[in-house]
C-alpha positions in Angstrom: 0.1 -23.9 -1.0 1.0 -20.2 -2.0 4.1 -20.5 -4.7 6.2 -18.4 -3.4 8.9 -18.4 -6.2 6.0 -18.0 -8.7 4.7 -15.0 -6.7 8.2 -12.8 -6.2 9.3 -13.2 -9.6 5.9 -11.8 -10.6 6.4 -9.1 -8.1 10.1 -8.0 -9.8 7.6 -7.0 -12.9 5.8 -4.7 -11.1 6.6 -1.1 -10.3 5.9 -1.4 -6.7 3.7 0.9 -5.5 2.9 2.8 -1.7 0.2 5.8 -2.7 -0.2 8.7 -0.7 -2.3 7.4 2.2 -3.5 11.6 2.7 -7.1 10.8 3.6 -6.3 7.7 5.4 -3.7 9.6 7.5 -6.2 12.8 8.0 -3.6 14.7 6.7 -4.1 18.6 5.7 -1.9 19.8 2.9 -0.4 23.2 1.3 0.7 23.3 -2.3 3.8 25.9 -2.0 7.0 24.9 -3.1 8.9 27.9 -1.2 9.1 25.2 1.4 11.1 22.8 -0.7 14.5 23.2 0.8 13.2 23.2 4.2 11.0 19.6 3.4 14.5 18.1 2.6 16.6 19.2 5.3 13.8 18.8 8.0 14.1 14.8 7.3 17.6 14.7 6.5 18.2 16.1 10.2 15.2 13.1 11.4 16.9 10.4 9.9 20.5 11.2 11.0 18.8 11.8 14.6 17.1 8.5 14.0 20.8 6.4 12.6 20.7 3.7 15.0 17.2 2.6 14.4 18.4 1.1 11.3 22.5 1.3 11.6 22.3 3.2 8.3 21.2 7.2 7.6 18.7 6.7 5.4 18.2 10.1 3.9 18.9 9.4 0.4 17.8 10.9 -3.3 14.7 12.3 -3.3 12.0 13.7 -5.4 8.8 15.2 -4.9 6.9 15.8 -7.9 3.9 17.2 -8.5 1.4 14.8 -9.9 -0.5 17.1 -12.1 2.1 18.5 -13.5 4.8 16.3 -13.3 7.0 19.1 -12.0 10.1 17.4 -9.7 12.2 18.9 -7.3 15.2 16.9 -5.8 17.6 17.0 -3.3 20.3 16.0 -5.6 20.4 16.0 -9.5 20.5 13.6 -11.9 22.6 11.6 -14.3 20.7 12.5 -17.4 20.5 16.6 -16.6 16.7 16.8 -16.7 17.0 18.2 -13.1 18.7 22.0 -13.4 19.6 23.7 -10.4 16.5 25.2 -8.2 18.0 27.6 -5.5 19.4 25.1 -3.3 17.3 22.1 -4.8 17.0 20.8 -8.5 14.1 21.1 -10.2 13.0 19.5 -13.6 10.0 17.9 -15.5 9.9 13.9 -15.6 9.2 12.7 -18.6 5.8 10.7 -19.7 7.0 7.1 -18.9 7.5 8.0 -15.4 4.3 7.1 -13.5 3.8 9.5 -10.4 3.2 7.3 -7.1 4.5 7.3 -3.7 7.2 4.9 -4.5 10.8 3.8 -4.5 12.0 3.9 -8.5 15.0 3.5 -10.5 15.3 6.5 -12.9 18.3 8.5 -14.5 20.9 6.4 -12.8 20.0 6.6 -9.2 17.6 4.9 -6.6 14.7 7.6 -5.8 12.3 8.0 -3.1 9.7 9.7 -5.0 6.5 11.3 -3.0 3.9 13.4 -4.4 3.1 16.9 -3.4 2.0 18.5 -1.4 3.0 17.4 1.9 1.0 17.2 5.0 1.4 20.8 6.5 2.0 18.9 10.3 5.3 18.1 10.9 5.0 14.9 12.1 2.6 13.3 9.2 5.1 14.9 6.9 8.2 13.1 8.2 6.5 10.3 8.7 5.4 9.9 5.2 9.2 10.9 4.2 10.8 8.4 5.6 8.6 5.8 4.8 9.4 6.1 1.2 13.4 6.9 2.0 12.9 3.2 3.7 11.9 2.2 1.0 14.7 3.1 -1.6 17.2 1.5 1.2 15.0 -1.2 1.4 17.4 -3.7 -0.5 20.4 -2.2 0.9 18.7 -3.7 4.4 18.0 -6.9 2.9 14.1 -6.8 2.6 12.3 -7.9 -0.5 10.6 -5.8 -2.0 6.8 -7.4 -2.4 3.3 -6.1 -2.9 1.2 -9.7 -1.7 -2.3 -9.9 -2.8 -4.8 -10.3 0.4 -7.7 -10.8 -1.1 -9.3 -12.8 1.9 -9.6 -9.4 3.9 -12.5 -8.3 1.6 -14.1 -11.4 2.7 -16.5 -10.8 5.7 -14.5 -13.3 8.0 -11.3 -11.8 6.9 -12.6 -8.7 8.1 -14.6 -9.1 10.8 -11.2 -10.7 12.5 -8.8 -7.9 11.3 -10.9 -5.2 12.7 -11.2 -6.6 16.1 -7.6 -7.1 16.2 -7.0 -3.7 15.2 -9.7 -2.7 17.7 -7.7 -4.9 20.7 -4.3 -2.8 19.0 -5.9 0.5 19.8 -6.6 -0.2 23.0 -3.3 -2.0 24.2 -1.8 1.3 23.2 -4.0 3.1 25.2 -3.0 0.3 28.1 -2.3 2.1 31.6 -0.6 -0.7 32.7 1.7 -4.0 31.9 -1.4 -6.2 33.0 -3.8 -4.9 30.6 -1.1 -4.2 28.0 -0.5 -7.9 27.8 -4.0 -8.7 27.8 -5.1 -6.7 24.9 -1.8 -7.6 23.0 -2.7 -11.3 23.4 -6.3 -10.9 22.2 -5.3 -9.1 18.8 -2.6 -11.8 18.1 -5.6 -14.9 19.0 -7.7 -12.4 16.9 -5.0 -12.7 14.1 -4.1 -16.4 14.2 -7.9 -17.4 14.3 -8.2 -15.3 10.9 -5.5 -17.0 9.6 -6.9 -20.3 10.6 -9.8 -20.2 8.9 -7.8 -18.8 5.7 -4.9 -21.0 5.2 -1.8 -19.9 3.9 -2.7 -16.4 4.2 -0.2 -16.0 7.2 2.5 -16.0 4.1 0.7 -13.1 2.0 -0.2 -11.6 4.9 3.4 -11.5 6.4 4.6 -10.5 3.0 3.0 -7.2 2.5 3.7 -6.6 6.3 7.4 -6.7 6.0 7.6 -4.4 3.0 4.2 -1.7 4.1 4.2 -2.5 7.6 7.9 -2.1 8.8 8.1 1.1 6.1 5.4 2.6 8.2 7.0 1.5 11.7 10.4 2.9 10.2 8.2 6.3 9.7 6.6 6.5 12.5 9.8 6.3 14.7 11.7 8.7 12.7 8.7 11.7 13.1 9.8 11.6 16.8 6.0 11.6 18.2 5.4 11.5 21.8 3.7 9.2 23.5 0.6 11.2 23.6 1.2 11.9 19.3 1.5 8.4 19.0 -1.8 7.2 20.2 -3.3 9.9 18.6 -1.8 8.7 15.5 -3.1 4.8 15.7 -6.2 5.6 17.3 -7.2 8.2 14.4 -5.5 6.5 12.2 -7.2 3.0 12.7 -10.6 4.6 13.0 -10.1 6.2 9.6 -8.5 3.1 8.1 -12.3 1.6 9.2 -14.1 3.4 6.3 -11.8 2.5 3.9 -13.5 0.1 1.1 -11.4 -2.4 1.4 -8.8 -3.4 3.2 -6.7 -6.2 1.2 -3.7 -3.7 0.6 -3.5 -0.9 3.1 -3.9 -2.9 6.4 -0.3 -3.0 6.3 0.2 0.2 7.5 -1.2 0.0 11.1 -0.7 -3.8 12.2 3.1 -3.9 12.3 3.3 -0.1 13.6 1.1 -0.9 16.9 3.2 -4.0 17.4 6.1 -2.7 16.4 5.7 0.6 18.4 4.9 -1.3 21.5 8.1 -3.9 21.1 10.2 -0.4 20.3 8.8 1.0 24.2 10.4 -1.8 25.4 13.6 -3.2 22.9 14.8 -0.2 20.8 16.5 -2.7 18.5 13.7 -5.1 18.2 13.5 -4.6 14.1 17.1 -5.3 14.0 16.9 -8.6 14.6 14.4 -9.6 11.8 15.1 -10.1 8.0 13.1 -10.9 4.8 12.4 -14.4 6.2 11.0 -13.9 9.4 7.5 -14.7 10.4 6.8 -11.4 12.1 3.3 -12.7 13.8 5.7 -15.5 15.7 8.2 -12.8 16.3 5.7 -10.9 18.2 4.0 -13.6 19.9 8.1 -14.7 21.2 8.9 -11.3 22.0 6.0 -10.1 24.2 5.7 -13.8 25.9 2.1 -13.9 24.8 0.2 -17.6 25.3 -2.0 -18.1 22.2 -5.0 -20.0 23.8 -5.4 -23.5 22.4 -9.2 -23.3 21.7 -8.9 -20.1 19.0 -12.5 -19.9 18.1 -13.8 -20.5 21.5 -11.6 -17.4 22.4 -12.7 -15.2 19.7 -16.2 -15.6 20.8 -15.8 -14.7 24.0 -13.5 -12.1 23.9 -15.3 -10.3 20.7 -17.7 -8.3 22.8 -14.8 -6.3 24.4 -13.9 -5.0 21.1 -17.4 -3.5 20.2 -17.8 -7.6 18.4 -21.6 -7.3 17.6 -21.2 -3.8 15.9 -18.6 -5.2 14.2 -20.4 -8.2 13.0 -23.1 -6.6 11.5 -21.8 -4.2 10.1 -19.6 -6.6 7.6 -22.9 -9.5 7.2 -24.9 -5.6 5.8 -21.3 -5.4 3.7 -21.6 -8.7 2.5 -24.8 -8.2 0.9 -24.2 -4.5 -0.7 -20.9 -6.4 -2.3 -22.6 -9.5 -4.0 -24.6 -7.0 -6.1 -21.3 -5.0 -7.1 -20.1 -8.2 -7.8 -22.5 -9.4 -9.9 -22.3 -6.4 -12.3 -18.2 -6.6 -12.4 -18.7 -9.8 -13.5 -21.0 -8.8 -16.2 -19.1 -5.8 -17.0 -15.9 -7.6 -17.4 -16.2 -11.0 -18.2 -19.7 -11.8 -19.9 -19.8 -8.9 -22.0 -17.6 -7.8 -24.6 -14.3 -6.1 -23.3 -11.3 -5.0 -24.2 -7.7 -6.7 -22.7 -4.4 -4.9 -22.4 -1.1 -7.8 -21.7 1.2 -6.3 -20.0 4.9 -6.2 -21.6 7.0 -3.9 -19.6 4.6 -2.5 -16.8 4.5 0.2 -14.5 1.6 1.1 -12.7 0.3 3.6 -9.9 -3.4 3.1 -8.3 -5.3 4.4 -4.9 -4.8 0.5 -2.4 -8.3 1.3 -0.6 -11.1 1.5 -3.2 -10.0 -2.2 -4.6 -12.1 -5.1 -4.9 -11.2 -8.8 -5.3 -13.5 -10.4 -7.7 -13.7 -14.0 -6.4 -10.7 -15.4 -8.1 -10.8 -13.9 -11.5 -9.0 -11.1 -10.4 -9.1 -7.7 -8.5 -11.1 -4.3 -9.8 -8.9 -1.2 -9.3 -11.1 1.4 -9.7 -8.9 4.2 -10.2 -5.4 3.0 -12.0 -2.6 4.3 -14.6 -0.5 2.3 -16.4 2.5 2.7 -18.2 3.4 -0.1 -21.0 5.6 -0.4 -24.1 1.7 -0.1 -26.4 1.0 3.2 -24.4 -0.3 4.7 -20.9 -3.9 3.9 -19.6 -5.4 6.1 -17.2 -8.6 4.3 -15.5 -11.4 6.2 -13.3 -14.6 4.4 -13.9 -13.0 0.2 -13.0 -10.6 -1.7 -14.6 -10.4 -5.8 -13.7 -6.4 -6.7 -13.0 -5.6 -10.7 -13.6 -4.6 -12.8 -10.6 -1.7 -13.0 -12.6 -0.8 -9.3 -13.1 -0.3 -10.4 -16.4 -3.2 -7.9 -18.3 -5.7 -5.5 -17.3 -9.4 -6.0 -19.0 -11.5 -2.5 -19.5 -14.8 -2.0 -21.1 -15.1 -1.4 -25.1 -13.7 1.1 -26.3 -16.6 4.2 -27.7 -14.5 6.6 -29.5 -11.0 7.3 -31.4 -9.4 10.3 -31.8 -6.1 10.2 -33.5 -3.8 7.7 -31.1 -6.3 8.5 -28.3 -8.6 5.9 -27.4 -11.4 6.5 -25.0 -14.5 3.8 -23.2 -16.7 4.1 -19.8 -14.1 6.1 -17.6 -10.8 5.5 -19.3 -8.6 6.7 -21.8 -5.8 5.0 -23.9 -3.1 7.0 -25.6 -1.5 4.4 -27.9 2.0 4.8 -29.1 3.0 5.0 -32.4 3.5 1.4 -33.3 0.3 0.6 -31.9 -3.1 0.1 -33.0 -6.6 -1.1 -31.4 -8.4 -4.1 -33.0 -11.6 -6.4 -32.8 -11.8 -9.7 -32.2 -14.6 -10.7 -34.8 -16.1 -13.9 -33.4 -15.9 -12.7 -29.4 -16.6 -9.3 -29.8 -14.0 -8.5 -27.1 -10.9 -5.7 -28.0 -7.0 -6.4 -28.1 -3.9 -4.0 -28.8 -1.7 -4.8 -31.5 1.6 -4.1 -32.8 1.0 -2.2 -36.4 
């Protein structure tokens, strides 16, 4: 069994992260900043139109920042004064130790929604995206946990096989013309989704754990952007279809389960999400809420209903998958365990990384291939694959090649060490290790 208690308090040491999903989203973007002002009060007028989905305005401190140049404008300033007066915004630079993310953070006395720029240019995507985050910083205040679950068994062919024909059953329930079919398809993506989970046990909890902090952000977002119903299965349909060339889909699957069920439950019980809390097993919620009979024979079921949800293309696509992975695999292993490398413990963390390029690497860990993180010895910027522990506990890279001052640099990543800090060999394995002076 998953410990729980073990897992959250590894969580709180985390700088929880929610990336711009652009791509994923098929979002176009403008870089301006003349728009600014009119960003913040375009979802400050959503979310007070939008009160009662939560009881609680959620419009909140905000910053946008861009990433490149750390350049921050805010709808309110600071405690610290780093953010002057901008016209009617603030504006200001955030410091080095601030990693740049779609996120919720604490900084400078006040709890931020922080999203990078630039914004989508439609409306809708914007808001969306906007509120997600501003969920987010209420998050506590609604009393959801904040938690970032590993699910690792999605990268696994089964895993994923099962989660894209319940997405593909999701797409075309909300596409249903009427009740019959509607409950139909909704009962084939939630057989889809308990089958998956039978043949993973335990993975209901991680599952259900990313899917009340991601999933019910995103639900929260998509309610408040005020799409019509026409928008809206625009929105999963595109958005599902694109979510389907991701690499991986272990931490960004999230974002469209929960949002098609919750979207569905919200046609017909506009306070559905009111009624749930940090403990409740939202697959069961569902399954109670739309009266949907889970057959007793799962796998039987599966097979015979896969075909409806293009099943063979499906399959085959993931066994080719399979195949093309075990050779990444294999040199990952090599890369990061066999052959000399260099490991980074974490002491006081913060991190930002892209959730759809990752891969679990059996269970020595997961490779981010593109990360940045912030830590007491220095910040780490990763382009070329860095392996994280299951533990979240230290980050391995390859050996370092070249030093230049307090700059470090290896195969796609760079290291600026602080002050204190220094790089040094391990003589007898060969592998690298930061030190205090």
């Amino acid at each position: 069994m998953l410990n729980l208690n073990r897992f959250q308090m590894m969580i709180k040491q985390v700088t929880l992260i929610s990336l711009l999903f652009l791509l994923l989203r098929g979002c176009n973007t403008q870089s301006t900043h003349d728009n600014i002002p009119a960003y913040f009060s375009e979802i400050e007028a959503a979310t007070k139109e939008n009160i009662n989905l939560w009881d609680k305005d959620l419009y909140g401190a905000m910053l946008l920042v861009d990433p490149q140049t750390k350049n921050a404008f805010a709808n309110e300033p600071d405690t610290a004064g780093i953010l002057k007066p901008y016209g009617s915004v603030y504006s200001g630079v955030l410091p080095d130790d601030v990693n740049i993310a779609n996120t919720a953070i604490d900084w400078n006395g006040k709890k931020w929604a922080m999203i990078m720029l630039p914004l989508p240019q439609n409306k809708q995507k914007r808001i969306n995206l906007l509120a997600h985050e501003l969920f987010h910083s209420s998050q506590p205040l609604l009393g959801f946990s904040l938690s970032n679950a590993e699910n690792n068994h999605l990268d696994d062919r089964f895993g994923r096989i099962y989660l894209r024909l319940e997405l593909e059953a999701l797409k075309k329930a909300v596409q249903a013309p009427s009740e019959k079919e509607l409950q139909q398809h909704l009962t084939n993506a939630l057989s889809f989704r308990k089958y998956r989970n039978l043949l993973y046990p335990d993975t209901d909890i991680t599952e259900n754990l990313l899917e009340l902090n991601e999933g019910i952000a995103e639900f929260t977002g998509l309610i408040i952007s005020g799409r019509n119903k026409k928008q809206a299965t625009e929105y999963f349909i595109n958005g599902i279809n694109t979510f389907f060339t991701n690499p991986t889909f272990v931490r960004s699957f999230a974002y469209f389960t929960i949002p098609a069920y919750g979207y569905l439950l919200y046609n017909i019980d506009k306070n559905w999400n009111k009624n749930i809390t940090a403990e409740t097993d939202l697959t069961e919620y569902f399954i109670q809420a739309f009266n949907i009979n889970i057959p007793s024979d799962l796998k039987q079921t599966v097979e015979t209903i896969s075909d409806n949800y293009n099943g063979k293309e499906v399959i085959q696509e993931e066994t080719e998958r399979e195949e093309r992975n075990r050779i990444i695999i294999a040199e990952y292993k090599q890369k990061f365990i066999e052959l000399p490398h260099f490991e980074l413990k974490f002491e006081q963390m913060s991190l930002s990384f892209d959730p759809r390029n990752i891969m679990p690497l059996e269970d020595m860990g997961t490779v981010y291939p593109n990360i940045k993180i912030i830590d007491i010895w220095g910040i780490l910027t990763v382009e070329n694959g860095a392996l994280m522990s299951p533990s979240w506990d230290k980050i391995t890279i390859t050996i370092p090649l070249g030093t230049e001052g307090k700059k470090v640099t290896g195969d796609g990543w760079t290291l600026e060490l602080s002050e204190s800090y220094i790089v040094k060999k391990e003589e007898i394995s060969g592998n690298y290790k930061v030190i205090k002076k």
